[in-house]
C-alpha positions as CSV (number, residue, x, y, z in Angstrom):
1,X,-40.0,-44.6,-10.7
2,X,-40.8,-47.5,-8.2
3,X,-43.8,-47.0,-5.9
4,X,-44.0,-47.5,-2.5
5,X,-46.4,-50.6,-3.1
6,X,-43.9,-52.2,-5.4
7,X,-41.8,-51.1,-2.6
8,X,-43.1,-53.5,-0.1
9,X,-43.8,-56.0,-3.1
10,X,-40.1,-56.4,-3.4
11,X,-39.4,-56.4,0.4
12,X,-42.1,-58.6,1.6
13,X,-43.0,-60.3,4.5
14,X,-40.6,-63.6,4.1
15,X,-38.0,-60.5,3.7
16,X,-38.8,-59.3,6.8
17,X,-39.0,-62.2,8.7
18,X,-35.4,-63.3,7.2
19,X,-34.1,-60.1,8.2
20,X,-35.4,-59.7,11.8
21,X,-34.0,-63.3,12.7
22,X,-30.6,-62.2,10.9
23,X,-30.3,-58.9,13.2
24,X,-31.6,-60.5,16.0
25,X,-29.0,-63.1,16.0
26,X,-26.5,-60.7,14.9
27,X,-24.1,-62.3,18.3
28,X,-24.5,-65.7,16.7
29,X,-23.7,-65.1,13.2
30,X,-20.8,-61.8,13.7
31,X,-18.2,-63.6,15.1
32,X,-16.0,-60.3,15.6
33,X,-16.6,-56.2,15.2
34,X,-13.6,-54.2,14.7
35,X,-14.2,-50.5,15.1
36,X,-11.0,-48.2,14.6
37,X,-10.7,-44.0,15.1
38,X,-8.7,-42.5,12.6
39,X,-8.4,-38.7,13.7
40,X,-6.4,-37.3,10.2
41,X,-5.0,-33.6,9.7
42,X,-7.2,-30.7,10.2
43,X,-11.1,-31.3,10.5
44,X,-11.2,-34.8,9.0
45,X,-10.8,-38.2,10.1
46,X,-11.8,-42.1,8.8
47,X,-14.1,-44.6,10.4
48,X,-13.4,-48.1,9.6
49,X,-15.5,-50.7,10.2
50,X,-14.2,-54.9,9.7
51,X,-16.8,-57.2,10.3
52,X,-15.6,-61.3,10.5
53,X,-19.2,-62.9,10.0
54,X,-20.9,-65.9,8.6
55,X,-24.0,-64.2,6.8
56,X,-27.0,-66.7,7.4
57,X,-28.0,-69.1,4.5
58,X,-31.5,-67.6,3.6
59,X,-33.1,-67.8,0.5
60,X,-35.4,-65.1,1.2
61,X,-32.6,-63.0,1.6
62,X,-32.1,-62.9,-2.1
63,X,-31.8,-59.5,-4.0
64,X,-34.0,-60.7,-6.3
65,X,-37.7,-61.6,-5.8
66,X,-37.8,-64.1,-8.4
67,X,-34.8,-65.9,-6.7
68,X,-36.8,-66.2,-3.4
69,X,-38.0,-69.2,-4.7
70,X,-35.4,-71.2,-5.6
71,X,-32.9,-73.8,-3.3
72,X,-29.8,-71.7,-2.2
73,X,-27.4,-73.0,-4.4
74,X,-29.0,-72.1,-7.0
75,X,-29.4,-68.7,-7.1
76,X,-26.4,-66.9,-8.8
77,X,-27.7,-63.0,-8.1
78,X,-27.1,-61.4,-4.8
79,X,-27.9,-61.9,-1.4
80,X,-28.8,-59.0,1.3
81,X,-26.8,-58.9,4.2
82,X,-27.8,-56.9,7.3
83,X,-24.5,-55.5,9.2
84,X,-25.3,-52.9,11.4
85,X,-26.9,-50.0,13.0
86,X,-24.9,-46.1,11.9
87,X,-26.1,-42.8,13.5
88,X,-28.8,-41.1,10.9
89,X,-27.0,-38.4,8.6
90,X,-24.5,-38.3,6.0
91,X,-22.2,-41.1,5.1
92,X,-19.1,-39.0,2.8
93,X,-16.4,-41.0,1.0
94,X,-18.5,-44.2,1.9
95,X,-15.6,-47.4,1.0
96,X,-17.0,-51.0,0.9
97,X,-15.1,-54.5,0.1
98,X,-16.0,-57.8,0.7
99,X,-14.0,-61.1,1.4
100,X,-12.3,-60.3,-1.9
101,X,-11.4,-56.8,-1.4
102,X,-13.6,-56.0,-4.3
103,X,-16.1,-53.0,-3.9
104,X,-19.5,-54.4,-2.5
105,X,-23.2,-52.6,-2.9
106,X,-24.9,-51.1,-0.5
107,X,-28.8,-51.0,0.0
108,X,-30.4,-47.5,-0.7
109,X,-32.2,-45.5,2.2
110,X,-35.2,-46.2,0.5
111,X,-34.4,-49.6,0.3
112,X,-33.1,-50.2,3.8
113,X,-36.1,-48.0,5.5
114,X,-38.8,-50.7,3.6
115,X,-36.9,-53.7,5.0
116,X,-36.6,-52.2,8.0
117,X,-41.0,-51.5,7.8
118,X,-40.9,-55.0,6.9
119,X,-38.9,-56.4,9.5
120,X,-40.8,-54.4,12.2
121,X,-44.0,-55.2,10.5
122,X,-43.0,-59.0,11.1
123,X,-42.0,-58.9,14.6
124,X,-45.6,-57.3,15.4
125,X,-47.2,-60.0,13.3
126,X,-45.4,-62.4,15.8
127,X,-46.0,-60.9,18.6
128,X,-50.3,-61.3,17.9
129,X,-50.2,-57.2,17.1
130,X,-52.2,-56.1,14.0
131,X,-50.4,-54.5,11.3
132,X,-52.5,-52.0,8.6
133,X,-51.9,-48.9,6.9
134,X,-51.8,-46.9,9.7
135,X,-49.0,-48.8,11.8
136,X,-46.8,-49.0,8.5
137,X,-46.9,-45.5,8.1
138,X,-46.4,-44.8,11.4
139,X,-43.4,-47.3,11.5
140,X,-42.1,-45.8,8.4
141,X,-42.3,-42.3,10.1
142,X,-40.0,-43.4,12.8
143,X,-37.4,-45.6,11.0
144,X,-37.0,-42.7,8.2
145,X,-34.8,-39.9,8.3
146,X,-37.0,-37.6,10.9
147,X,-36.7,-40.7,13.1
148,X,-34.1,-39.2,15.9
149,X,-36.7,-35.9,16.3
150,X,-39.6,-38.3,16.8
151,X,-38.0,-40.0,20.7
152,X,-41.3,-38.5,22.4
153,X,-44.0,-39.5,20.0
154,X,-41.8,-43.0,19.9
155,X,-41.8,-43.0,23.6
156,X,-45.6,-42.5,24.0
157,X,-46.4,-45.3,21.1
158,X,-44.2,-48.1,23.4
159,X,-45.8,-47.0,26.7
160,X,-49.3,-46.4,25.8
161,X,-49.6,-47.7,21.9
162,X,-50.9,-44.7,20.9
163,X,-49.3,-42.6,17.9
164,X,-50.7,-39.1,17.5
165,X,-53.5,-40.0,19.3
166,X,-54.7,-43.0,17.3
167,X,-54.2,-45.9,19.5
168,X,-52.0,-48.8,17.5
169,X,-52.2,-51.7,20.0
170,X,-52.2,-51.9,23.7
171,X,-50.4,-50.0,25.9
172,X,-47.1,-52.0,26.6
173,X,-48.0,-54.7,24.3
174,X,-44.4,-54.7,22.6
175,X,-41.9,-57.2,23.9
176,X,-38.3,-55.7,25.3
177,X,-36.7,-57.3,22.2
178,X,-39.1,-55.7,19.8
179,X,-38.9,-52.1,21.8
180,X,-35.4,-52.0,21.7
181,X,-35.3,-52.7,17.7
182,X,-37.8,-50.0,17.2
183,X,-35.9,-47.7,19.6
184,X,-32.2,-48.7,17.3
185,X,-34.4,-48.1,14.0
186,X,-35.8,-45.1,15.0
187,X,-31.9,-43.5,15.7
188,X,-30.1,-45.4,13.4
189,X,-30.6,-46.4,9.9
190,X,-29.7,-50.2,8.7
191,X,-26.5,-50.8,6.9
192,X,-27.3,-53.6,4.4
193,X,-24.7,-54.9,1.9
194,X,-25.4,-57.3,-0.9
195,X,-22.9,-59.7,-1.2
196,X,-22.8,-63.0,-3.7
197,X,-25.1,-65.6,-3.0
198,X,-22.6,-68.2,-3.0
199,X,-21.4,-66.7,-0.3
200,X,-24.1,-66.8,2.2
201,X,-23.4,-69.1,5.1
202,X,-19.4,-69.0,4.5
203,X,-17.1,-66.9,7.0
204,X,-15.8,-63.9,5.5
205,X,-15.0,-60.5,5.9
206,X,-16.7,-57.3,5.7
207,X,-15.2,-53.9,5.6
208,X,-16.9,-50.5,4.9
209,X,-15.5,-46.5,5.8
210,X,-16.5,-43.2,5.5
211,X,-15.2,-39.7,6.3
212,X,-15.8,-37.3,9.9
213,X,-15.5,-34.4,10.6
214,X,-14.2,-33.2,13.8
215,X,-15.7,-30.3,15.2
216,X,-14.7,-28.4,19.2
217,X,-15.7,-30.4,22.1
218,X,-17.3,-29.5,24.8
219,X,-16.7,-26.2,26.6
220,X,-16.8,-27.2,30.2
221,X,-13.4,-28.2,29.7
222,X,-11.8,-24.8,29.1
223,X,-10.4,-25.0,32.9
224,X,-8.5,-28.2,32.4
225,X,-7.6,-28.4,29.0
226,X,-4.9,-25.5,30.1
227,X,-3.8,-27.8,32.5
228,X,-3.7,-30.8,30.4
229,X,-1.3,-28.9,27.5
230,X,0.8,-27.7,30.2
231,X,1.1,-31.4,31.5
232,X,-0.8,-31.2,34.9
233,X,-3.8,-33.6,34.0
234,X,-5.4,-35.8,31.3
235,X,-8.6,-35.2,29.5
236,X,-11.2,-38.3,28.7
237,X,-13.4,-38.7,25.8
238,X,-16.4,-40.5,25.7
239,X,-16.7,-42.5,22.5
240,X,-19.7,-44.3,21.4
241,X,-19.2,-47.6,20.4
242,X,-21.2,-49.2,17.1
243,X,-23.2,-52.1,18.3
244,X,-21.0,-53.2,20.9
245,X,-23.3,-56.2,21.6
246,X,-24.2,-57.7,18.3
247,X,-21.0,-59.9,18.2
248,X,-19.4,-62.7,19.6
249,X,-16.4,-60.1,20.4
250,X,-16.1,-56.3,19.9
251,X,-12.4,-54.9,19.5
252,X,-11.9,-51.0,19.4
253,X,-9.0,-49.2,18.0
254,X,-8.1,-45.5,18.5
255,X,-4.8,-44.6,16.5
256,X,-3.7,-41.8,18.6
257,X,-2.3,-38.5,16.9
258,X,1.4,-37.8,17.4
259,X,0.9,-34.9,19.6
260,X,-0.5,-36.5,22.2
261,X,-0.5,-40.2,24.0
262,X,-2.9,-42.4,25.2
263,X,-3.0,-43.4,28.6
264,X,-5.9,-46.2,28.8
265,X,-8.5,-47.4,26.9
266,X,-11.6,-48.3,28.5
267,X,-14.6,-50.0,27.5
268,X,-17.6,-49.7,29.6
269,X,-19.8,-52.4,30.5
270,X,-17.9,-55.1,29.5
271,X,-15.8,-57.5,32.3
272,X,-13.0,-58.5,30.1
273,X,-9.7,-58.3,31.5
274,X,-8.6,-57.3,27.7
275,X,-11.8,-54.4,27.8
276,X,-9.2,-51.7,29.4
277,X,-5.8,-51.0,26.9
278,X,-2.8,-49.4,29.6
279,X,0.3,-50.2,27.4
280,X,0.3,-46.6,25.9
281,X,1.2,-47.8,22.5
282,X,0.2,-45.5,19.3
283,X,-2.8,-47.9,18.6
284,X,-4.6,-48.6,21.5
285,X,-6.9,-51.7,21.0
286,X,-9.2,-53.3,23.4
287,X,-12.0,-55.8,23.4
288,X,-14.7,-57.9,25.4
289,X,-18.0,-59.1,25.0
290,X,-21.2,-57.6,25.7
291,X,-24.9,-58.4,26.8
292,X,-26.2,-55.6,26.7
293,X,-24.8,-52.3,25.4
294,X,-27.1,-49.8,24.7
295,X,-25.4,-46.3,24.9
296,X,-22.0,-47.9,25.9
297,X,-19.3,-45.3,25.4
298,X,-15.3,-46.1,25.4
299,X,-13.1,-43.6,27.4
300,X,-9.8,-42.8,26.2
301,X,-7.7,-41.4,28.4
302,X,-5.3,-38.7,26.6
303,X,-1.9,-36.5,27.8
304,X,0.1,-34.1,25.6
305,X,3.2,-36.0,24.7
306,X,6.5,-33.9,25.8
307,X,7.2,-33.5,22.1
308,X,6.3,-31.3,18.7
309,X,4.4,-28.8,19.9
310,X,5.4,-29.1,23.6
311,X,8.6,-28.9,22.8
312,X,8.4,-25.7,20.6
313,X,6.4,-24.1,23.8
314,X,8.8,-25.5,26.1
315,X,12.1,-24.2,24.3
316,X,10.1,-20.6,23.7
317,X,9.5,-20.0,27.8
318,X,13.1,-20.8,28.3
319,X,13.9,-18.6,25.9
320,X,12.0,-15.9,26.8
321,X,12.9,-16.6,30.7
322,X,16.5,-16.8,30.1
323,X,16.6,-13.2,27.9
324,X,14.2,-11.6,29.8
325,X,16.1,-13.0,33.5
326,X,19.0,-11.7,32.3
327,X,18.1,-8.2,31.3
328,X,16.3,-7.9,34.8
329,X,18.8,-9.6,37.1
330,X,22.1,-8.8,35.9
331,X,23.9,-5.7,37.2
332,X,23.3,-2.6,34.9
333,X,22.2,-5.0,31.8
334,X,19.0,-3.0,31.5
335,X,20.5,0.1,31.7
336,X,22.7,-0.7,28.8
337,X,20.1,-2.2,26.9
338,X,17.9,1.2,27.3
339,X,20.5,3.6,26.7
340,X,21.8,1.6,23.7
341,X,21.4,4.9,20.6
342,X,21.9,2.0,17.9
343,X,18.5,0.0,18.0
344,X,20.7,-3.3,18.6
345,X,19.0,-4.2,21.6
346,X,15.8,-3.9,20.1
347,X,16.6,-6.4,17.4
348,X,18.1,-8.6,19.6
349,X,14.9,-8.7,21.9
350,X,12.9,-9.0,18.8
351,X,14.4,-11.6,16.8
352,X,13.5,-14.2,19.3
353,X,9.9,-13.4,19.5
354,X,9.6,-13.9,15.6
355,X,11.7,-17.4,15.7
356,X,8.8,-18.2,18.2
357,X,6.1,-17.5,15.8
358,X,7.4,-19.1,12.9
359,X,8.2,-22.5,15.4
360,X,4.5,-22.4,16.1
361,X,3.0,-22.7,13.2
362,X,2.1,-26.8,12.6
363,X,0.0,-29.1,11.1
364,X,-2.1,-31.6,13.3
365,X,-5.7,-32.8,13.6
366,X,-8.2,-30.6,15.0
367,X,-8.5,-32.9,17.8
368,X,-4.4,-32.4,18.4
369,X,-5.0,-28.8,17.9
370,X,-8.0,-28.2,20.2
371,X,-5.9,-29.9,23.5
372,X,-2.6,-28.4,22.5
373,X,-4.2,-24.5,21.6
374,X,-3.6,-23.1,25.6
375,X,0.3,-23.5,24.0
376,X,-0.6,-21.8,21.4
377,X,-1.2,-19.0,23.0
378,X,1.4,-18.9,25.6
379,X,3.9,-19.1,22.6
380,X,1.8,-15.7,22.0
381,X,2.6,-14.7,25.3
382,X,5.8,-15.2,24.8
383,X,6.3,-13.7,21.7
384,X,4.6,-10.1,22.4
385,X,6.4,-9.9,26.0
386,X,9.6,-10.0,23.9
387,X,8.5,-7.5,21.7
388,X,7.0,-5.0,24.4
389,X,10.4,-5.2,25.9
390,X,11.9,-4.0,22.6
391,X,9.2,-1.6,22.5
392,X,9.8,-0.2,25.5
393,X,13.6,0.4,24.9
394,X,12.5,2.3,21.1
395,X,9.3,3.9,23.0
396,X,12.1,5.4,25.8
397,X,8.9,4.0,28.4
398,X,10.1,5.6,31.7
399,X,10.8,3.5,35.6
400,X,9.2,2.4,37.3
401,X,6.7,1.4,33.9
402,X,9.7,-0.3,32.6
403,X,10.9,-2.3,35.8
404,X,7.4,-3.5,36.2
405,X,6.9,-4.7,32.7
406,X,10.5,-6.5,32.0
407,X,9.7,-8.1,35.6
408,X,6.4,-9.4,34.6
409,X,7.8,-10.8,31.3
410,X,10.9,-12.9,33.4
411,X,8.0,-14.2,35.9
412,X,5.9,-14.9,33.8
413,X,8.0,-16.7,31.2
414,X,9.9,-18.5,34.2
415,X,6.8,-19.2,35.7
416,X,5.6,-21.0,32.3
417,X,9.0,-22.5,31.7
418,X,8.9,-24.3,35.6
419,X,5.6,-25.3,35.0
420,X,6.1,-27.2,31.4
421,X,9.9,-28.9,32.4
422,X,8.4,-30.4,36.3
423,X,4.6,-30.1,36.1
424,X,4.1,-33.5,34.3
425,X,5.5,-35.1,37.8
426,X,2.4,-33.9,39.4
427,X,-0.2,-35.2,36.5
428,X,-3.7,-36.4,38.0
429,X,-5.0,-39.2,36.0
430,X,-8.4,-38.2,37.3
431,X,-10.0,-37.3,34.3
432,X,-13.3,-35.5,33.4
433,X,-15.4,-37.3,31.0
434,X,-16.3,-35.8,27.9
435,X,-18.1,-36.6,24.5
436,X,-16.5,-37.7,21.7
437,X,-18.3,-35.6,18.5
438,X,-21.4,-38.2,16.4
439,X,-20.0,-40.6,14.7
440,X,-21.7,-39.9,11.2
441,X,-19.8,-36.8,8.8
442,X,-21.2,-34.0,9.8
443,X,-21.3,-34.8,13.7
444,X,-18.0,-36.3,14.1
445,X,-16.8,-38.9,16.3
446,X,-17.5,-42.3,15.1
447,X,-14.8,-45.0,15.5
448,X,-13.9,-47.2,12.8
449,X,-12.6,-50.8,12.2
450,X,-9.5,-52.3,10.7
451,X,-9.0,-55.7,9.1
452,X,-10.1,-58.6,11.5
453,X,-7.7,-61.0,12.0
């Protein structure tokens, strides 16, 4: 088993200073991020990431501590390649493929937390700070898995240079640069590849994916996301976008789910005419450049396409309007329905209500399912108003109790069915913004990229 002082043998200072300068000029050397949301059926989706980069021509970047040593073209082992910065937790189904579309390594945590030490360690160095024991554990405290639960203790170190009461350095000593790395490291772990040393300095492309899950979003939308599956409004998520900054040009995807249609794209903070996507197609795709993104979120703008399970909604108020209109308006129809002996006018009321049911039941992502479940249950609506009125014609329920409930069933049903075929002509594009789930497995949400072209 390696020890953490062999450890920081392998990953030593000329690693570290390598690496900061490589992530620092991540917009010099990453010519183009391409992040793509892949919502999938039921709880799952797929990030993909393409990055189009020219990886710097270190030597120090070598795998290989022995190769450290050597010219660059001469080293035939393999060559570490910071990428990016991903959201601490699990990484499931984690795909990688380099310029070749063959399968690429990927550093360890273990691995990527003592370059990321290192790296730190470096930029203190620099910056005339004193690095010993104490400020690499501390460091490695904050860049390791605990990191995100650590913001306060991380907060007071970078204000007042004190960590748990030992004081580090002076207060505000740290550069902005340097802050804002710790601040990354300490929320994100580093996403290092090892690529072919031959290949350091060349363009090529990148290209890792994992899996999501997608879990409910957030509550205080229970008012309008009625409205938006009945067509009155649109919804907005907020998605985070993966180191929006560190590129010459970032480009974001979100392949939109059947069900529903997307009515703009936004990212924020960028000034690019091509940063907002209004065309509505299935893949909306924008992109800009960025000086500074820290926190940036894209909006996406959704509506409930008039189709699938819209349709089956639609079709089952109309239903349920016409039939139950027509046993309540027409002249002595629901007299003869209620004094019909043979049970015929029970069926007929009921077999409607079970061709609704079996029409609802679909297939779709949860994010589909989670806009479009206020159908859902007016399909239910629909469904046991047809029955009760069959009920009440085998129950024998007496007037007025019968009048009142085969009228609430027709207004209600007609009310629904009015609502669904004109309310869309009335749709605010005023949306409220929500979050889009994390972007690691477990907390969903992340976006992913496509090939770069």
């Amino acid at each position: 088993m390696v020890s953490s002082r062999e450890r920081e043998g392998q990953f030593d200072a000329d690693v570290g200073e390598a690496a900061l300068d490589a992530i620092m000029r991540w917009d010099e050397w990453i010519h183009r991020r391409v992040e793509s949301v892949h919502p999938l059926d039921g709880d799952r989706g797929r990030i993909r990431h393409s990055i189009d980069c020219s990886p710097p021509g270190d030597a120090r970047l070598a795998y290989d501590p022995r190769d450290r040593r050597r010219r660059l073209g001469r080293i035939d082992g393999s060559a570490m390649v910071p990428l990016a910065f991903v959201t601490k937790g699990p990484m499931r189904h984690l795909d990688t493929a380099g310029h070749d579309g063959a399968p690429l390594t990927l550093l360890t945590m273990r691995e990527n937390l003592e370059i990321s030490v290192s790296a730190l360690s470096w930029g203190l160095t620099r910056e005339g700070l004193a690095v010993n024991e104490t400020v690499r554990g501390a460091l490695r405290e904050l860049v390791g898995p605990d990191g995100p639960a650590l913001q306060a203790d991380l907060e007071a170190l970078l204000a007042e240079g004190t960590w748990r009461d030992v004081v580090l350095w002076p207060g505000g000593a740290l550069s902005p640069e340097l802050s804002d790395l710790l601040r990354d490291l300490s929320r994100n772990f580093l996403l290092t590849v090892l690529v072919p040393a031959t290949q350091l300095g060349r363009r090529q492309v990148v290209k890792f994916s994992f899996h999501w899950a997608v879990r409910p979003l957030a509550r205080r939308d229970r008012v309008r996301r009625p409205l938006a599956a009945l067509g009155l409004t649109t919804l907005t998520l907020d998605i985070p976008m993966m180191n929006p900054a560190d590129a010459e040009s970032y480009h974001l995807e979100f392949r939109t789910p059947p069900e529903l249609a997307c009515v703009s794209l936004r990212l924020e903070g960028s000034s690019s005419a091509a940063a907002t996507d209004t065309s509505g197609e299935p893949v909306a795709h924008a992109h800009g450049a960025f000086d500074n993104a820290h926190d940036s979120v894209a909006k996406v703008e959704l509506r409930v396409r008039r189709q699938g399970a819209w349709r089956v909604t639609w079709a089952a108020t109309g239903l349920t309007a016409v039939v139950s209109t027509a046993a309540v308006a027409l002249p002595g129809a629901s007299a003869v329905l209620r004094d019909a002996g043979n049970g015929g006018p029970a069926i007929l009321l009921a077999a409607p209500a079970l061709l609704i049911g079996l029409a609802s039941a679909r297939s779709e992502s949860s994010l589909s399912s989670w806009l479009l479940t206020p159908l859902r249950f007016v399909n239910v609506a629909m469904a046991l108003g047809l029955f009760a009125m069959a009920g009440s014609i085998v129950g024998d329920l007496i007037s007025p109790l019968n009048d009142i409930l085969w009228g609430a069933v027709a207004a209600a049903a007609t009310t629904a069915f009015v609502t669904l075929s004109f309310g869309h002509r009335l749709m605010s594009t005023t949306a409220r913004p929500k979050r889009y789930p994390d972007r690691h497995t477990d907390d969903p949400t992340r976006g992913a990229a496509h090939d770069a072209s």
